[in-house]
C-alpha positions as CSV (number, residue, x, y, z in Angstrom):
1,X,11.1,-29.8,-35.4
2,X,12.2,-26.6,-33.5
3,X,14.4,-26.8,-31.6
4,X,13.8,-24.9,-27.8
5,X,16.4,-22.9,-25.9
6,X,16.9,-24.3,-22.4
7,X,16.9,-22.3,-20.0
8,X,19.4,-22.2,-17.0
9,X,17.5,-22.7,-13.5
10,X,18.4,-18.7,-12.7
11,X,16.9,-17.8,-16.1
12,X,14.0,-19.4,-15.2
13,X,13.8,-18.2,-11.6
14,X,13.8,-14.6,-12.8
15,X,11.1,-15.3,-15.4
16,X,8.7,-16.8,-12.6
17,X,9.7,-13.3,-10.3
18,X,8.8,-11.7,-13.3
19,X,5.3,-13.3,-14.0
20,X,4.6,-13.2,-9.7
21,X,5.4,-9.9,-9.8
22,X,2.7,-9.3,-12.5
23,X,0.3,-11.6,-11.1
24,X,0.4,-10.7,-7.0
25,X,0.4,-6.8,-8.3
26,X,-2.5,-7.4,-10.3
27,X,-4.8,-9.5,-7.2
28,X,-2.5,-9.4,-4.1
29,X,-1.0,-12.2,-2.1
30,X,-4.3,-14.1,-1.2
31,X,-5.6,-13.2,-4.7
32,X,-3.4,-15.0,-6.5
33,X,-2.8,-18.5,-7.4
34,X,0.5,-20.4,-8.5
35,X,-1.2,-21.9,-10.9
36,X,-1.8,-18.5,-12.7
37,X,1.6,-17.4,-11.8
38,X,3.1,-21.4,-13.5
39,X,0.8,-20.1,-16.8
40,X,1.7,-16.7,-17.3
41,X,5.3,-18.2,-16.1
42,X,5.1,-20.5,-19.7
43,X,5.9,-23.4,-16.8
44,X,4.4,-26.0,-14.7
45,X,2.8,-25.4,-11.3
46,X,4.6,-28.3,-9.5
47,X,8.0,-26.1,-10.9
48,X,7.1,-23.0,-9.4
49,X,7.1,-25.1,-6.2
50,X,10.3,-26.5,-7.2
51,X,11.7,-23.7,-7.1
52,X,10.5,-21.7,-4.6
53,X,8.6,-24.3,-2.3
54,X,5.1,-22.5,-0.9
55,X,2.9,-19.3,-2.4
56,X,4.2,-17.4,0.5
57,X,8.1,-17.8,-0.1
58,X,7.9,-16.5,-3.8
59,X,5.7,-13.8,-2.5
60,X,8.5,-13.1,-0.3
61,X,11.1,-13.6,-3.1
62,X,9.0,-11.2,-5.2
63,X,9.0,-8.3,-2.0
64,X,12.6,-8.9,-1.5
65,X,13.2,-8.5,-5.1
66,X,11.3,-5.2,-5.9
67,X,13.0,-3.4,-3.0
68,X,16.3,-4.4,-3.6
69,X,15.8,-3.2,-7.3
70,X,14.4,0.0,-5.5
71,X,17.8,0.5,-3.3
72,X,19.4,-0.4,-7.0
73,X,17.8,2.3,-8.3
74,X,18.8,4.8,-5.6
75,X,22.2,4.0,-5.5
76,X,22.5,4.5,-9.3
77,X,20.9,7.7,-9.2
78,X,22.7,9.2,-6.3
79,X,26.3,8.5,-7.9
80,X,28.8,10.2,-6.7
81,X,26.4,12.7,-5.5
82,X,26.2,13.6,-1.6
83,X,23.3,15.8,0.3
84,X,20.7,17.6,-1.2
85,X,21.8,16.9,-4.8
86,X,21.6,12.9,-3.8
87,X,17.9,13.2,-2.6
88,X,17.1,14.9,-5.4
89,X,18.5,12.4,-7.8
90,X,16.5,9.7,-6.1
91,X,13.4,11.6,-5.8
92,X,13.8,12.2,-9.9
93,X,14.6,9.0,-10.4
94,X,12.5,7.4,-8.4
95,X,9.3,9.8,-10.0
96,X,10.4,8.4,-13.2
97,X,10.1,4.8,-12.4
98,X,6.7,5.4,-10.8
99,X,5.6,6.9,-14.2
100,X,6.9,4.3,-16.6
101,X,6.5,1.1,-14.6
102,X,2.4,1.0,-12.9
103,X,3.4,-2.5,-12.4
104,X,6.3,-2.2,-10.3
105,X,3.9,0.5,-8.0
106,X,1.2,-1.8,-7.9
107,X,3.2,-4.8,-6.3
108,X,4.5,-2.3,-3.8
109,X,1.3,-1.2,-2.8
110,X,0.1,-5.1,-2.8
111,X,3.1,-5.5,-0.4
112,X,2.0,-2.7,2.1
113,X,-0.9,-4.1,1.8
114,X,-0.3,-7.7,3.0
115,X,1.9,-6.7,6.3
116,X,-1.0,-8.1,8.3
117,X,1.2,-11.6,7.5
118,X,4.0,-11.8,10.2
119,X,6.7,-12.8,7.7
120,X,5.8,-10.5,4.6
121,X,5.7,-8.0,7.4
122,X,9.4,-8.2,8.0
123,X,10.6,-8.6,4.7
124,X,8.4,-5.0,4.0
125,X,10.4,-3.7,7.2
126,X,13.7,-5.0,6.4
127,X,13.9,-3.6,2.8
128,X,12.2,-0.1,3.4
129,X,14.8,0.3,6.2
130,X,17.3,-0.6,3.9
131,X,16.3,2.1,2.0
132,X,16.3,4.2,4.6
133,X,19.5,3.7,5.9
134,X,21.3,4.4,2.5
135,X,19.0,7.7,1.5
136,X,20.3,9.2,5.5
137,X,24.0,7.6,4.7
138,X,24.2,9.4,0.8
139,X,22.6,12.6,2.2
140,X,23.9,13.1,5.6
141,X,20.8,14.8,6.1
142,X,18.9,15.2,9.2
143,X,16.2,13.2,10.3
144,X,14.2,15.7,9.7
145,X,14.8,15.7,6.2
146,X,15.2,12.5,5.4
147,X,11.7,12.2,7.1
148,X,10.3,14.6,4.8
149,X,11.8,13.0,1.8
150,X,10.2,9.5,2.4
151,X,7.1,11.2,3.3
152,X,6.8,12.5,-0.2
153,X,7.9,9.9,-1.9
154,X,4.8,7.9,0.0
155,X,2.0,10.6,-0.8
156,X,4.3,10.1,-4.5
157,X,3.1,6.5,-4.4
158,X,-0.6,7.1,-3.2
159,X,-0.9,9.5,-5.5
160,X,0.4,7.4,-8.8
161,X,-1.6,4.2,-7.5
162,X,-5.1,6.4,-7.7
163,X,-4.1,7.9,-10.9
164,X,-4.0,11.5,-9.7
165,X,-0.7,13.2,-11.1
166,X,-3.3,14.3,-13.6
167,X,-5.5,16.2,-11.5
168,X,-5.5,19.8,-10.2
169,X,-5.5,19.1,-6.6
170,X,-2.7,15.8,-7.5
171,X,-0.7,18.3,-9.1
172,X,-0.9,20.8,-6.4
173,X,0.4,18.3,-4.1
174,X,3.6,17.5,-5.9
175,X,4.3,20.6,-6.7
176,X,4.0,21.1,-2.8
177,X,6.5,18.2,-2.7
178,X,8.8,19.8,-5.2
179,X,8.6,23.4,-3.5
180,X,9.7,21.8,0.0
181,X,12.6,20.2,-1.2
């Protein structure tokens, strides 16, 4: 008989983030089930509920979780850096992350998507802010600017979620993106 590795319950936690993440990117938050999230998890439904009570919260715990790793990002990129040189740290970085991890994109677009729910709403609010607050602190930058850059890095995300980096008129736009900076 093998012998299985148990698994602390933070271990687990992050392995059902990571299979809700998967699952709510691939069919949203009303699209999905716990009971796919519990198989592609390796676990039991009633666990998933265990640990995170309804649908909704892990939803929320997934939302709360991918922005947080986006402000992670940021700050790891921007470094010791200050001003222009931050932003364009971040914007590297974060042009990296859309073009390595379709996932990741596709459960922030599933977020956007679900703000017509009051609490998802908030938590979408609440972390882009976040986000916001550190790109205007690390850049000093006017609001102007810092406009801009989020404004890119939106039309960034449209762009990735269609698939259009690869075409002329996708291309033309970052470059137009990459020229304003």
């Amino acid at each position: 008989m093998v012998a299985s590795e148990r698994k602390t319950r933070e271990e687990r936690r992050e392995e059902i983030l990571d299979a809700a993440m998967a699952v709510f990117a691939a069919n949203g938050l009303h699209g999905s089930s716990t009971e796919d999230i519990a198989r592609a998890a390796g676990i039991s439904q009633p666990y998933v509920f265990r640990l995170f009570g309804t649908k909704k919260d892990l939803y929320l715990a997934v939302v709360n979780r991918c922005f947080r790793q986006t402000l992670e990002l940021f700050q790891r990129a921007a470094e010791g850096l200050r001003g222009e040189e931050a932003l364009d740290a971040i914007g590297q970085a974060y042009e990296q992350l859309l073009g390595a991890d379709r996932l990741y994109l596709r459960a922030q677009m599933q977020a956007y998507a679900a703000c017509e729910d009051p609490a998802v709403a908030t938590a979408v609010r609440n972390g882009f802010g976040d986000l916001v607050a550190y790109v205007e602190r690390v850049s000093g930058l006017s609001p102007q600017d810092v406009s801009r850059f989020f404004a890119h890095g939106m039309l960034l995300n449209v762009l990735a979620s269609m698939g259009a980096p690869g075409e002329d008129w996708g291309r033309r736009l970052i470059a137009g993106c990459q020229d304003a900076r």
